[in-house]
N, C-alpha and C positions, 0 to 999 in steps of 0.2 A: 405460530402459523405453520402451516403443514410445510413441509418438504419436497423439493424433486431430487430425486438422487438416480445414479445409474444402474444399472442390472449389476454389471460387473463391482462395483463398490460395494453393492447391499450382499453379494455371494461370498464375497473376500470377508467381512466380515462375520455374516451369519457361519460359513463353514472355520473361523479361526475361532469365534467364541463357546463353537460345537466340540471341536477340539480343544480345548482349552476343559472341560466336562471332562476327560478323560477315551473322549468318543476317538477311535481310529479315522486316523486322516481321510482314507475313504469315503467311510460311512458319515463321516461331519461334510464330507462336499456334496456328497447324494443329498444330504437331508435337507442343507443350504438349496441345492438346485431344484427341490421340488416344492422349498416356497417362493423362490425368485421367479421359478415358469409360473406358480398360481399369480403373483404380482404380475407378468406381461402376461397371461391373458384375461386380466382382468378381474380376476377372485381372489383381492384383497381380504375375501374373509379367511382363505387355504395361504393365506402369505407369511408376511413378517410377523404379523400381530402373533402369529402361534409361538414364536420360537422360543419365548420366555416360559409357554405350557408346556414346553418339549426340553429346556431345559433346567425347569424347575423338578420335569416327575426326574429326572436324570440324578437331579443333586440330592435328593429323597431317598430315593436309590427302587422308587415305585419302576423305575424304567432302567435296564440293564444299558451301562455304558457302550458295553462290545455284545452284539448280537452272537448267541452262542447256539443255535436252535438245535433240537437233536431229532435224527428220525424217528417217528411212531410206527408207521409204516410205510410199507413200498411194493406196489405191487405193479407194478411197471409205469402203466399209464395212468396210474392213479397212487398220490405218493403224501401222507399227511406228516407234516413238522410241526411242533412243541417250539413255539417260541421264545419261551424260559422271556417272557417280558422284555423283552430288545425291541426297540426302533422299529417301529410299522414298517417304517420307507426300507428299512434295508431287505426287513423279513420278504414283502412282498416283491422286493427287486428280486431276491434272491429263487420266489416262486416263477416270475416271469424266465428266470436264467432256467430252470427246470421244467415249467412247462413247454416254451415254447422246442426244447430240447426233445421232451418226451413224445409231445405232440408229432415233431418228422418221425417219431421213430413206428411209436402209434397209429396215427392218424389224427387220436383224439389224446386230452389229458386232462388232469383234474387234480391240482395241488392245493390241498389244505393247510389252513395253517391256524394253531388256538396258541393261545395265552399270549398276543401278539399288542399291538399297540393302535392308536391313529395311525392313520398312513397320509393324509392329506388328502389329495385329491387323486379319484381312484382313474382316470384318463391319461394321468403322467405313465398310468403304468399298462394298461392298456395298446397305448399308441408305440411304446414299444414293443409289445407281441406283435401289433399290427405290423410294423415297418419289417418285420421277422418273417411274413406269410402266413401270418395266422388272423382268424377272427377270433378275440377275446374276449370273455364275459367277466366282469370280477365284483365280488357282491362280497359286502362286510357288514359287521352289524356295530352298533354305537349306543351309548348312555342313553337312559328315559329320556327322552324330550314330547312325545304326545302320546294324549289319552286312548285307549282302546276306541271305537267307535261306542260310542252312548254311555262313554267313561267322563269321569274327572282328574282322575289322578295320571302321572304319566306314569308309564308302566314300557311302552314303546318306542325303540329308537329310530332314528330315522333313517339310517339302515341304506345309505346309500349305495350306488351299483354302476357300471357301464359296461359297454359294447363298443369297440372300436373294430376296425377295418379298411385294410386298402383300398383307396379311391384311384388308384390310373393316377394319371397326371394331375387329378385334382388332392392327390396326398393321401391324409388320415382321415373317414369320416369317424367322427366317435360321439358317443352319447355318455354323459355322466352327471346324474340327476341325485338329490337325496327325494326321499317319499315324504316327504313333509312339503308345505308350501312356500318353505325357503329353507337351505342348509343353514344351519344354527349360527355355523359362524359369520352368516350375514348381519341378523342379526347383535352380534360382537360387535360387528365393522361398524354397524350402525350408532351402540354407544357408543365407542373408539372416536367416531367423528361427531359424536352429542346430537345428530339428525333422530326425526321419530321415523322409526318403521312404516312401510303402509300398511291400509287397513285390510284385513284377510289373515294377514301372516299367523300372529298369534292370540293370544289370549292370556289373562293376568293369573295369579294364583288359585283366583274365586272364580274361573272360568268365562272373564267377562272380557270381550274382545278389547285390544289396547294397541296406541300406537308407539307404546314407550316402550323402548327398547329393555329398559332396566327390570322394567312390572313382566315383561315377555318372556327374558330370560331367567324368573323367578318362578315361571306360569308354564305354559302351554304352547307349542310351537303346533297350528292347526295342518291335518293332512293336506296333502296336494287332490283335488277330487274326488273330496268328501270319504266314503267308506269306502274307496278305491283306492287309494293311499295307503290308508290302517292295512287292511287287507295284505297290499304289496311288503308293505314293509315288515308285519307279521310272518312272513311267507321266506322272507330276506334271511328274516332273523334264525327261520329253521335251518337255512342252506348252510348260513356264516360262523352259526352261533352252536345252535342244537348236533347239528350232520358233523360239523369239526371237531365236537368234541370240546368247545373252548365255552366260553360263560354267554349265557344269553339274557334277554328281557332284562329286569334291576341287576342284574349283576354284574351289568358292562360300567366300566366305571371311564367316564371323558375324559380327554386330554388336559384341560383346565382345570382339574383336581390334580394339587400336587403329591398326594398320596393314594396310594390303597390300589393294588394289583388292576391291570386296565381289564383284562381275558376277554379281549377283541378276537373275534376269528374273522378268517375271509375265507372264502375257494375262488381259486381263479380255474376257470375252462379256457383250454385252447382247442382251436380246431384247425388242423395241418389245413391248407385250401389245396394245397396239392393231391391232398389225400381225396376229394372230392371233387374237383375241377380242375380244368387247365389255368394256372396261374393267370396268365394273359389273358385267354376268353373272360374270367370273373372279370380283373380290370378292366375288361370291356364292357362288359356289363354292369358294374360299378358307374363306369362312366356317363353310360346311355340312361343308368337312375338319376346321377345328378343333374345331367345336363335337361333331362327332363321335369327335374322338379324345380330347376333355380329358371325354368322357360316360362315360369307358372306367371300369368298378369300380376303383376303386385298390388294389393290393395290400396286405397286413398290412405297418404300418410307414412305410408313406405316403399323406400326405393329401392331394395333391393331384397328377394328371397335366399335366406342362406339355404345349408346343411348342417346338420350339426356339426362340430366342432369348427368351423368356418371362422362364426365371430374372434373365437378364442386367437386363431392365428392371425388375421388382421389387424386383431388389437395388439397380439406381440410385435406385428412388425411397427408396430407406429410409437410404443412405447422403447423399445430398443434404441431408437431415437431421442423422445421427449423426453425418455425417462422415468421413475417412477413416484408418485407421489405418495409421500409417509405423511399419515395422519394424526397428529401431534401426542394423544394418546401412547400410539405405538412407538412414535420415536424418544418419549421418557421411557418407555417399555428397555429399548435398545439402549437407553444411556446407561440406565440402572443393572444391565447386563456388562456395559461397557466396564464401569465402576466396579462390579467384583469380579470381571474375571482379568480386569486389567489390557484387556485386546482392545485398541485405542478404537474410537469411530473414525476412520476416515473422514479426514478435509472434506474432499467432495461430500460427505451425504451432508455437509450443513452449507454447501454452496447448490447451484444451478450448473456445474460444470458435467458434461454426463459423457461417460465413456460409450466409444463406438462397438466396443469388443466385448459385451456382457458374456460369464459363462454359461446361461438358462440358454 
C-alpha cells in the first residue's frame, strides 16, 4: 500500500543515497531538494520516482558524478557552458548563480548551457532568479516523445519552459509548462500507481489514442493545442537545443535511459527589473494584475481562481504537514536503491510519523 512519509525523511535519504554515487555533498542535497519541492507541490511525476533514473545514468557513468562544466564563451551578458554531462540541477543552478549576476551588471543575460542533463522541474529554478529581482525565462529541450504535426513517429520533445516573477506580497508568480498535453513523467506517475491515463493525453505505438499508460509511453504523448504545441515545442528546441550548441530533435537522449550521452541544453534569460522599472512600482503593479485576475467571478464548480504557481504553494503548505505519499512502485524503486548503496530507508518513511522541519 502506498506510503506517507515526511519531506524531511524522503530529502535525508534521497540526498545520502546521491552521495553515496560518489555525487559531492552539495550537489547530492540540491538534487534531493529539487525532487522533494516537485513531491509538495504536487508533481510526483518531477519527484522520487526519478531518482533511480538519475542515479542509474550516474552508476553508467552516462551522467558525470561532479559537475565539471567548462566555459565556451563569455561575452559578458551572454555567457555559454559545456556541461561535460553533469547533473541538470547543479548545471542549471549554476546558470541561475550567473545569470541573475550578470543580469544587475547588464540589465539583461543569457546563459547557455549543452551537453547538460534533466534538470527536473524548470520553476525550481526560475523562482529563484525571480526571488533575486529578476523575470526569468528558461527553456530546455528533452527526448522524442510527439510526432511532428501530421507525423507518426516521434521525432519531438516536449521541450518544456517557464517564466517566473515577483508578485509584491503575493510571492512568486511563475509558469512552468511542457508543450505536450501532459509532461511525460505524468504519465510514469500514472503506471507507478497502475491508474489509466485520460483520454487526450497520448496515443499507442500505431497511433491510436490509449488510456494505458504502459501502450503511451511505448507510443505517442499528443501536443498540448493541436499544431500549436508542435510548433512551440519545435521552436524550444531551436533556442535549448540548436542556438546552445548541445544535441537536439532524436538526439536528446531521457533521463530514464540508463545509458548513452543525455546533450540536453537549456538557455536561461534574466531580465534585471531594476534595469527597466522601479522594483516597487512593478510589485505594485504585479499586485494590481493578481488581485485583478483572482477578482474574476469563479465559474460553477469552482471556488476559487488561482495564478500561476499558486496551486503549487498551497499544496506545499498542506503537504509539509500530511506529508507525502509514495506510490508503492516507487517505494520498491527506493528500497532497491536502499539495498545497493547500503544508505538504510528511514523508520519513518515506512510509518505515518512526519516531520515538522522538511528541508524542500
Amino acid at each position: 500500500m502506498p506510503r506517507t512519509v515526511s519531506a524531511a525523511d524522503l530529502f535525508e535519504f534521497a540526498s545520502t543515497a546521491t552521495e553515496a554515487h560518489g555525487v559531492p555533498a552539495s550537489e547530492a542535497c540540491l538534487l534531493a531538494d529539487t525532487l522533494v519541492t516537485a513531491e509538495l507541490w504536487g508533481h510526483a511525476s518531477h519527484g522520487m520516482l526519478r531518482l533511480p533514473w538519475y542515479l542509474d545514468r550516474i552508476r553508467s557513468g552516462a551522467t558525470a558524478a561532479a559537475a565539471a562544466p567548462v566555459v565556451m564563451s563569455d561575452n559578458g551578458a551572454v555567457m555559454v557552458l559545456d556541461g561535460r554531462d553533469g547533473l541538470g540541477q547543479v548545471l542549471t543552478s549554476m546558470a541561475v548563480e550567473e545569470g541573475v549576476e550578470r543580469a544587475r551588471r547588464h540589465g539583461i543575460s543569457a546563459v547557455a548551457i549543452r551537453n547538460s542533463g534533466h534538470f527536473g522541474t524548470a520553476a525550481y529554478f526560475t523562482r529563484r532568479a525571480a526571488e533575486q529581482g529578476c523575470v526569468a525565462i528558461l527553456a530546455t529541450n528533452a527526448s522524442p516523445a510527439m510526432a511532428p504535426w501530421g507525423g507518426k513517429e516521434k521525432r519531438v520533445g516536449t521541450n518544456p519552459w517557464s517564466i517566473a516573477a515577483p508578485g509584491g506580497r503575493y510571492g512568486t508568480v511563475v509558469m512552468d509548462i511542457a508543450n505536450t498535453a501532459v509532461a511525460r513523467g505524468k504519465i510514469y506517475h500514472a503506471k507507478e500507481q497502475g491508474k489509466p491515463i485520460p483520454e487526450g493525453w497520448a496515443a499507442d505505438a500505431d497511433g491510436v489514442p490509449t488510456t494505458d499508460p504502459r501502450r503511451a509511453i511505448e507510443g505517442l504523448i499528443l501536443p498540448m493545442a493541436g499544431h500549436k504545441g508542435y510548433a512551440i515545442s519545435f521552436m524550444f528546441d531551436v533556442l535549448a537545443g540548436v542556438l546552445t550548441g548541445s544535441a537536439f530533435g532524436s538526439d536528446v537522449v531521457g533521463p530514464y535511459q540508463p545509458t548513452g550521452r543525455s546533450g540536453v541544453g537549456h538557455l536561461l534569460i534574466c531580465i534585471n527589473i531594476r534595469a527597466m522599472a522601479d522594483p516597487a512600482e512593478f510589485e505594485q503593479r504585479m499586485e494590481a494584475l493578481v488581485e485583478e485576475t483572482k477578482s474574476t467571478p469563479a465559474a460553477a464548480g469552482t471556488q476559487e481562481v488561482f495564478v500561476p504557481g499558486e496551486p503549487e504553494i498551497r499544496t506545499a503548505e498542506r503537504l509539509r504537514t500530511e506529508g507525502i505519499t509514495v506510490a508503492d512502485d516507487t517505494w520498491t524503486s527506493l528500497t532497491h536503491i536502499a539495498e545497493s548503496t547500503g544508505v538504510p530507508l528511514p523508520a519513518a518513511l515506512s510509518t505515518s510519523s512526519i516531520s515538522q522541519e522538511p528541508h524542500a
